[in-house]
LORO-438066 format. One record per atom (N, C-alpha, C, O): x, y, z; atom name; residue number from 1; residue in one letter. Coordinates in Angstrom, 1 decimal. Example, Ala and Ser with C-alpha at 12.3 -4.5 7.8 and 13.67 -1.06 7.14 Angstrom:
<rs>
- xx,yy,zz,fiba,sefi,kelo
- 13.2,-5.7,7.8,N,1,A
- 12.3,-4.5,7.8,CA,1,A
- 13.2,-3.3,7.8,C,1,A
- 14.2,-3.3,8.5,O,1,A
- 12.8,-2.2,7.1,N,2,S
- 13.7,-1.1,7.1,CA,2,S
- 12.9,0.0,7.9,C,2,S
- 13.4,1.1,8.0,O,2,S
</rs>
This chain:
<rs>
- xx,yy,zz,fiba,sefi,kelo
- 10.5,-229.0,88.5,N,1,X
- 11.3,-228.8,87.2,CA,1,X
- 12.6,-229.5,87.2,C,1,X
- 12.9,-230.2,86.3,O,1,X
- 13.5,-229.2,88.5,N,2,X
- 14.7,-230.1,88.7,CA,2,X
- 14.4,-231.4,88.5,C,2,X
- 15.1,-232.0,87.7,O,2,X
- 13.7,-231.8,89.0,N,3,X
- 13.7,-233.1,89.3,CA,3,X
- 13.0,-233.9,87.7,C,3,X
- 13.3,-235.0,87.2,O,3,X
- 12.4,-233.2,87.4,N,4,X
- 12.1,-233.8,85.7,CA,4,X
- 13.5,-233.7,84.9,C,4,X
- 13.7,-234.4,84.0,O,4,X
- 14.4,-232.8,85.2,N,5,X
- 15.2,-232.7,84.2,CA,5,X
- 16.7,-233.9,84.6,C,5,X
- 17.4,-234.6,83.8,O,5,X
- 16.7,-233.7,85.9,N,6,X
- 17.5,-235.0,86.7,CA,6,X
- 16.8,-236.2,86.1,C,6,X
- 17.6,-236.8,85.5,O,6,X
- 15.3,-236.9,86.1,N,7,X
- 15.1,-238.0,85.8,CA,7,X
- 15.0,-238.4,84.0,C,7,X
- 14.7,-239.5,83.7,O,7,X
- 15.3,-237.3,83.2,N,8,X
- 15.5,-237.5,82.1,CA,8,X
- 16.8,-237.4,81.9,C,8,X
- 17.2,-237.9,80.8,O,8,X
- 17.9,-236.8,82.9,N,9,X
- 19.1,-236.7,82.4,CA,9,X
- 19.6,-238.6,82.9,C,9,X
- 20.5,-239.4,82.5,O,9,X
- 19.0,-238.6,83.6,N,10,X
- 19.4,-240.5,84.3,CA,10,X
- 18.7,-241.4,83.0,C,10,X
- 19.4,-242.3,82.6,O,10,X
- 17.4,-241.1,82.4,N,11,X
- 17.2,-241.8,81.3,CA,11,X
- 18.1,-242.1,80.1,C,11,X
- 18.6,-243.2,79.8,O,11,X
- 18.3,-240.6,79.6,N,12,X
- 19.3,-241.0,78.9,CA,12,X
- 20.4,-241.6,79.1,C,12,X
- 20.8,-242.3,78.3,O,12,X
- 21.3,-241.4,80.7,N,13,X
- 22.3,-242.2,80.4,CA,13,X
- 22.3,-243.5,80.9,C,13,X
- 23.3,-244.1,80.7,O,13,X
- 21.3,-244.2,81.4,N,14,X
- 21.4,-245.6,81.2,CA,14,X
- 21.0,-246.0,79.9,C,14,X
- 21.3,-247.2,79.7,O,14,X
- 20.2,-245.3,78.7,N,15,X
- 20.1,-245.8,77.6,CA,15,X
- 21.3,-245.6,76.6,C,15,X
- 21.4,-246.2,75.5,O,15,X
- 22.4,-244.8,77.2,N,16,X
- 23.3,-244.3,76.3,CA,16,X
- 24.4,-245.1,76.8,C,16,X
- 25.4,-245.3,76.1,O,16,X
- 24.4,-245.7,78.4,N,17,X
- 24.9,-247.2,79.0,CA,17,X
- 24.8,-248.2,78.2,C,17,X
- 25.7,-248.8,77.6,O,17,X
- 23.3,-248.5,78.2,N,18,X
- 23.1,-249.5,77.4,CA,18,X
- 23.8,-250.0,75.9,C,18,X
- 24.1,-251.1,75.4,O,18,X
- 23.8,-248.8,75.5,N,19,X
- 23.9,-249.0,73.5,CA,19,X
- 25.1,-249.2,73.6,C,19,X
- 25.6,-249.9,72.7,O,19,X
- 26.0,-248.8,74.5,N,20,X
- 27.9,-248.5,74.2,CA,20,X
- 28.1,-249.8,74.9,C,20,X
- 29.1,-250.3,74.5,O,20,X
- 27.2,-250.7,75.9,N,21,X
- 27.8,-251.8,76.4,CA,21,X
- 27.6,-253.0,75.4,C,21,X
- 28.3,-254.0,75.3,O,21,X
- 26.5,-252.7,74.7,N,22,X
- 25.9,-253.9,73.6,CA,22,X
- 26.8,-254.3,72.9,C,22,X
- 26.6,-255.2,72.0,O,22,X
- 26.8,-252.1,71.7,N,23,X
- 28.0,-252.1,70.4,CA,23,X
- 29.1,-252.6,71.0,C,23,X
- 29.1,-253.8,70.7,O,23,X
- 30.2,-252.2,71.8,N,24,X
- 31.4,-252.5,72.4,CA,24,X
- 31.7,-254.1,72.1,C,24,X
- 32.9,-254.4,72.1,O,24,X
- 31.2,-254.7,71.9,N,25,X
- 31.6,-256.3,71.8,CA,25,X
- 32.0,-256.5,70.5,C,25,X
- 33.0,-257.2,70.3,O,25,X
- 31.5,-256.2,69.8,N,26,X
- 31.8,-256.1,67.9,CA,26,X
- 32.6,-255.1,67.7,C,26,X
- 32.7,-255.0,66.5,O,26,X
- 33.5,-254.0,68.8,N,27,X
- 34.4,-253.0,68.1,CA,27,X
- 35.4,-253.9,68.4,C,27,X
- 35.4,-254.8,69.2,O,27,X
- 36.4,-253.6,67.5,N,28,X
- 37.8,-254.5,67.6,CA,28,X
- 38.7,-253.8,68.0,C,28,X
- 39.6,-253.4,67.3,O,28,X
- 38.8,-253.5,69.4,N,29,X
- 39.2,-252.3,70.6,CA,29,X
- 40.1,-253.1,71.6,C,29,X
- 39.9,-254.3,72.0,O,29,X
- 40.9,-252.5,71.8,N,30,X
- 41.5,-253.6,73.4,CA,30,X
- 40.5,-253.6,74.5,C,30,X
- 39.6,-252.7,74.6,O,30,X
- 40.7,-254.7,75.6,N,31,X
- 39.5,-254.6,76.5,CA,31,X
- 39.9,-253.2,77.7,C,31,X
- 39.1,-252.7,78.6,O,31,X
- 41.1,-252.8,77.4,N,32,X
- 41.1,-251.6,78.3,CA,32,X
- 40.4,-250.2,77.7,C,32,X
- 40.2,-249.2,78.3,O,32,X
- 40.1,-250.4,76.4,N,33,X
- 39.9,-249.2,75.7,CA,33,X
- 38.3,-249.4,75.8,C,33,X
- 37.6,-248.5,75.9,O,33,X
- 37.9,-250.4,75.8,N,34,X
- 36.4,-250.7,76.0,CA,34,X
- 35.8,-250.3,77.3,C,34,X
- 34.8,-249.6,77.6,O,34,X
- 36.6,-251.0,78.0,N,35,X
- 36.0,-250.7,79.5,CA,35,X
- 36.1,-249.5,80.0,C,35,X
- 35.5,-249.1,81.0,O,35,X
- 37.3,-248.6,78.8,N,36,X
- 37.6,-246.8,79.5,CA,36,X
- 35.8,-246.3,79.2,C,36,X
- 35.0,-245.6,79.9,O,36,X
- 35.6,-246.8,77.9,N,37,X
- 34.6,-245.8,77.3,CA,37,X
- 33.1,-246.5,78.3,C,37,X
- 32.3,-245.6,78.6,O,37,X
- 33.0,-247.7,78.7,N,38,X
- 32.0,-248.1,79.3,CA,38,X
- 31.7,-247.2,80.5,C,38,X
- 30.7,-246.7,80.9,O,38,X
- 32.8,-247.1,80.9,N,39,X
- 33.4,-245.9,82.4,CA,39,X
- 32.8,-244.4,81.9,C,39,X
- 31.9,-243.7,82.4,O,39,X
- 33.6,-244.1,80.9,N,40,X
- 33.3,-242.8,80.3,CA,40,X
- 31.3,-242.8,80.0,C,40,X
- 30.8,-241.8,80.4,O,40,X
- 31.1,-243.2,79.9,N,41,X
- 29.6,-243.0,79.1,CA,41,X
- 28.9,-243.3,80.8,C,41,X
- 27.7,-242.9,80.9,O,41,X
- 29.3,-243.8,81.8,N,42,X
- 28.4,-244.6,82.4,CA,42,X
- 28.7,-242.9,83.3,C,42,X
- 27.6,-242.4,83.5,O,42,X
- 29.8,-242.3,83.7,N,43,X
- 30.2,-241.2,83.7,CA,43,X
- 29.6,-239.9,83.4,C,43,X
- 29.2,-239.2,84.3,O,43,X
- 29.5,-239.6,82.0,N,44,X
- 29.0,-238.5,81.0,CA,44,X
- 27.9,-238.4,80.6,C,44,X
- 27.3,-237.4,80.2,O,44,X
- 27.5,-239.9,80.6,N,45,X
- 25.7,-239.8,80.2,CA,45,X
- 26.2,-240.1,78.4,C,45,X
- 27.0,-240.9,78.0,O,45,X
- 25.3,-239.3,77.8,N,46,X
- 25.0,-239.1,76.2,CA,46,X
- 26.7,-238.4,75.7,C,46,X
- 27.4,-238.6,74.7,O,46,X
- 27.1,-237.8,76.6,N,47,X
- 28.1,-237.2,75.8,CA,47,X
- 29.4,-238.7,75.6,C,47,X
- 30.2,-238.7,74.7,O,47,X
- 29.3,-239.4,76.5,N,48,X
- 29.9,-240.4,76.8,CA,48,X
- 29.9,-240.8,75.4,C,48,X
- 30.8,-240.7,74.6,O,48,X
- 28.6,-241.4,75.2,N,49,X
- 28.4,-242.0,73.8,CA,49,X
- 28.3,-241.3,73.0,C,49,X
- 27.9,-242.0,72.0,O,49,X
- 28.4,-240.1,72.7,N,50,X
- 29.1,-239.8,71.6,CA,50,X
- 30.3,-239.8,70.8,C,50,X
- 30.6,-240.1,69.6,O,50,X
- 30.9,-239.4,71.9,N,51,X
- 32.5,-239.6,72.1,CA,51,X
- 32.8,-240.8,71.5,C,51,X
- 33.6,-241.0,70.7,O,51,X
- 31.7,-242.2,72.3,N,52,X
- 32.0,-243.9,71.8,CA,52,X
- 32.3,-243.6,70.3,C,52,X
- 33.3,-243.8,69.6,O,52,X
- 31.0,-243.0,70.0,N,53,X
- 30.5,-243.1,68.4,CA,53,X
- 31.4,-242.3,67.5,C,53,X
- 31.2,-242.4,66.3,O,53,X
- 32.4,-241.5,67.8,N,54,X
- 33.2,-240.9,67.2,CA,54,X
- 34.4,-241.5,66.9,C,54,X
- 34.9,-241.8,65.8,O,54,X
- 34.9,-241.7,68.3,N,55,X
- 36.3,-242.1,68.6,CA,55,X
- 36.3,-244.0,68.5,C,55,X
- 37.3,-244.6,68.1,O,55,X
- 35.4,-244.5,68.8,N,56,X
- 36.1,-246.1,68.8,CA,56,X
- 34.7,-247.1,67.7,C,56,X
- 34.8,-248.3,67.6,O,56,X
- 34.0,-246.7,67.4,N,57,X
- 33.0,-247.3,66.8,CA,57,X
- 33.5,-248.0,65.6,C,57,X
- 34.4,-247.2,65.4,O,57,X
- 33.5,-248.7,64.9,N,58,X
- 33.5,-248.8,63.4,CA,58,X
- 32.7,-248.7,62.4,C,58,X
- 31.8,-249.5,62.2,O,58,X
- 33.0,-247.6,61.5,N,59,X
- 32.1,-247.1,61.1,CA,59,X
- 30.9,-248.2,60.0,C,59,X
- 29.7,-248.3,60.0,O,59,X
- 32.2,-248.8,59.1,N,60,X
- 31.5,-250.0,58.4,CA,60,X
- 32.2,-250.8,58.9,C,60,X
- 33.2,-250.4,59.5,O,60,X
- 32.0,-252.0,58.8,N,61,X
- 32.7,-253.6,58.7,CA,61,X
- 33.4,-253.8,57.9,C,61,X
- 32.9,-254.1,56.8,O,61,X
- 34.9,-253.7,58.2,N,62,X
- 35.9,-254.3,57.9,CA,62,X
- 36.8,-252.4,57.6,C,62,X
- 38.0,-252.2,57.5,O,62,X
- 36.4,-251.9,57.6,N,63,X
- 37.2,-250.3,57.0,CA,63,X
- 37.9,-250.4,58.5,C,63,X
- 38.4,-249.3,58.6,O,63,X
- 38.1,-251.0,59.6,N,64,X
- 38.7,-250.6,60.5,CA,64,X
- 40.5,-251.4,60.1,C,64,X
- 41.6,-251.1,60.7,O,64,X
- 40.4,-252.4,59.2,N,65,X
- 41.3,-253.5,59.0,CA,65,X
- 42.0,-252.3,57.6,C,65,X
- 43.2,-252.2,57.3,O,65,X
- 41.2,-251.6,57.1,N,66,X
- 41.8,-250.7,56.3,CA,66,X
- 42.7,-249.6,56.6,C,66,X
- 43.6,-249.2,55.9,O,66,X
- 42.3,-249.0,58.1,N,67,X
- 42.7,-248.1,58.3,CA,67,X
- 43.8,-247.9,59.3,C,67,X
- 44.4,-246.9,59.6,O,67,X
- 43.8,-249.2,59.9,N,68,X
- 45.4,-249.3,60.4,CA,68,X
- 46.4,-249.7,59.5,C,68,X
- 47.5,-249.2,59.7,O,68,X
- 46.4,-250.8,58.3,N,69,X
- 47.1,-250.9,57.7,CA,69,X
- 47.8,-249.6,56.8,C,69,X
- 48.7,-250.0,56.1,O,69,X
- 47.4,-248.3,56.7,N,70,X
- 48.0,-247.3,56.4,CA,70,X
- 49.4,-247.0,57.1,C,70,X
- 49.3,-247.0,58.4,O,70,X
- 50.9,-246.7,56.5,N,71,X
- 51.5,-246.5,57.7,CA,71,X
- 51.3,-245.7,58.4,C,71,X
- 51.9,-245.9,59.5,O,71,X
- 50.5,-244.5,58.2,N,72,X
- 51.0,-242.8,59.0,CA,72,X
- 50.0,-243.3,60.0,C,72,X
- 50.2,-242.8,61.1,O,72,X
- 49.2,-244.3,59.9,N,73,X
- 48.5,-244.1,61.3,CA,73,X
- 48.9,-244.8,62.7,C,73,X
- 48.3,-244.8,63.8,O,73,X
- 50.3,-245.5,62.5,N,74,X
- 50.9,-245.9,63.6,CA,74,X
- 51.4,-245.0,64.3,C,74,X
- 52.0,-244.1,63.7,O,74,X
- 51.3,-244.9,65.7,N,75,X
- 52.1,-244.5,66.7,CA,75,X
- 53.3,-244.6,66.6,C,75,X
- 53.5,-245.5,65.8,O,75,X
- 54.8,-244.2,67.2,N,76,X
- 55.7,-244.4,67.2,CA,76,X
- 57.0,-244.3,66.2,C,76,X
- 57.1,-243.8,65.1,O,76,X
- 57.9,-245.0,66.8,N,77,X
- 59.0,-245.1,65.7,CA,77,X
- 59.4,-246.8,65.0,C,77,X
- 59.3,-247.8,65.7,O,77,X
- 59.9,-246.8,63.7,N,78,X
- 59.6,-248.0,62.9,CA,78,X
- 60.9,-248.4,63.1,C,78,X
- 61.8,-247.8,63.6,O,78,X
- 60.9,-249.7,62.8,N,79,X
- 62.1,-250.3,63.3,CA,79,X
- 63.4,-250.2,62.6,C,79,X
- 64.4,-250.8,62.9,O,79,X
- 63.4,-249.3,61.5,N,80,X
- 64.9,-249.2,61.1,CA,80,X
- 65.0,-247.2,61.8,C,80,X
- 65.6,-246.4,61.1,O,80,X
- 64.6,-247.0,62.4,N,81,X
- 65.0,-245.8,63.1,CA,81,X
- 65.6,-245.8,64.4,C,81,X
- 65.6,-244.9,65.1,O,81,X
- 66.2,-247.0,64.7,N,82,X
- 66.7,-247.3,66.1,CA,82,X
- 68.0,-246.0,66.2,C,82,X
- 68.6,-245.4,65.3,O,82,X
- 68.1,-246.1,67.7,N,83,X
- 69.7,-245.5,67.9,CA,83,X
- 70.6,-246.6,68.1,C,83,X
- 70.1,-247.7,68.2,O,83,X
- 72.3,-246.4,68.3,N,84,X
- 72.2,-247.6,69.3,CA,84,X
- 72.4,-248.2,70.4,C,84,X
- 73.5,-248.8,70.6,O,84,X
- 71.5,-248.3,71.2,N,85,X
- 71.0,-248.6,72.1,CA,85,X
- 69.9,-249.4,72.0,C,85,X
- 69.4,-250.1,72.9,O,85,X
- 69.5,-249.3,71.1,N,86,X
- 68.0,-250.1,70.5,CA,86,X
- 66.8,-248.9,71.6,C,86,X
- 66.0,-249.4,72.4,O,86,X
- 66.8,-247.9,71.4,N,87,X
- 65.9,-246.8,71.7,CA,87,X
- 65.6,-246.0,70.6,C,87,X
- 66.2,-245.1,69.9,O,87,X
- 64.8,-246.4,70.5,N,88,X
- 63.7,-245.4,69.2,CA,88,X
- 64.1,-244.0,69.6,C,88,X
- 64.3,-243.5,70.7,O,88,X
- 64.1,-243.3,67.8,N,89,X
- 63.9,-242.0,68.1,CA,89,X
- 62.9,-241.2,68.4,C,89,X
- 62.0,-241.7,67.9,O,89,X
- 62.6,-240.3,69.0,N,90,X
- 61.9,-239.5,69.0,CA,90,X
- 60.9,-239.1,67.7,C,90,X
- 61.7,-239.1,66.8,O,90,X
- 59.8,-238.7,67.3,N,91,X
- 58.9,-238.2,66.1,CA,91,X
- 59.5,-236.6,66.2,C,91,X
- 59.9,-236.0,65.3,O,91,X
- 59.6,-236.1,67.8,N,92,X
- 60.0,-234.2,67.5,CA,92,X
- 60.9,-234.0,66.6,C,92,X
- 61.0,-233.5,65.4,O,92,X
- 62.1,-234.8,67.6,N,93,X
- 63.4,-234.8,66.9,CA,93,X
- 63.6,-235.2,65.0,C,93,X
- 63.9,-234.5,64.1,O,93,X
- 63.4,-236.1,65.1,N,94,X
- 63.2,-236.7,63.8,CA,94,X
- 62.7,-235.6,63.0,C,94,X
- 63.5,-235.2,62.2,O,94,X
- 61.6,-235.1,63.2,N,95,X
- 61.0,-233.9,62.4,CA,95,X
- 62.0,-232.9,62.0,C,95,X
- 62.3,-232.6,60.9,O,95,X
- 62.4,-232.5,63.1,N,96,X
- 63.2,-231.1,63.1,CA,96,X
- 64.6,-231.2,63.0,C,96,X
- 65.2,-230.2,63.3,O,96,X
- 65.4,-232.3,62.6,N,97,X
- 66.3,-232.9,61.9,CA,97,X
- 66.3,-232.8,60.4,C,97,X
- 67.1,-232.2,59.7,O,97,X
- 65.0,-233.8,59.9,N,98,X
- 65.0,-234.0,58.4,CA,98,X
- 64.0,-232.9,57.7,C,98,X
- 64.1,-232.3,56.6,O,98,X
- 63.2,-232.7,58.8,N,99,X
- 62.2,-231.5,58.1,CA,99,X
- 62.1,-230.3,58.3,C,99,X
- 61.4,-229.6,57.6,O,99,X
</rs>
């Protein structure tokens, strides 16, 4: 019984290897962020790639070119928020200052 469930749990994740190493070339990802998730999935099996398919996939072609150009979805602090020191402020701070 173990051992059927071990050789399907190995199936799926070299097929769930497979698909995240293929897709991965066509996401527009840094190569550290690709090779995390290749790690991760090769790792986790199926859950690995799910995770791919949630978190770094694109869902259609070109909606990824849409959705960074939004501002709120940058990280960080914008460049007329310097102190001076030329060190960004903080997002906490900032919040609980103006808001």
């Amino acid at each position: 019984m173990l051992d059927g469930v071990m050789l399907l749990w190995f199936l799926l994740t070299a097929l769930s290897l497979l698909y995240v190493v293929i897709d991965i070339r066509t996401t527009p990802a840094s190569p550290v962020l690709k090779w995390g998730f290749i790690l991760l999935t090769a790792y986790t099996g199926p859950l690995g790639a799910f995770l791919y398919v949630l978190g770094c996939r694109e869902p259609l072609p070109g909606l990824h070119e849409r959705y960074v150009a939004t501002r709120w979805t940058r990280v960080g602090s914008l460049p007329d928020e310097t102190r001076p020191g030329g060190h960004p402020k903080p997002r906490v701070a900032r919040l609980s200052v103006e808001g």
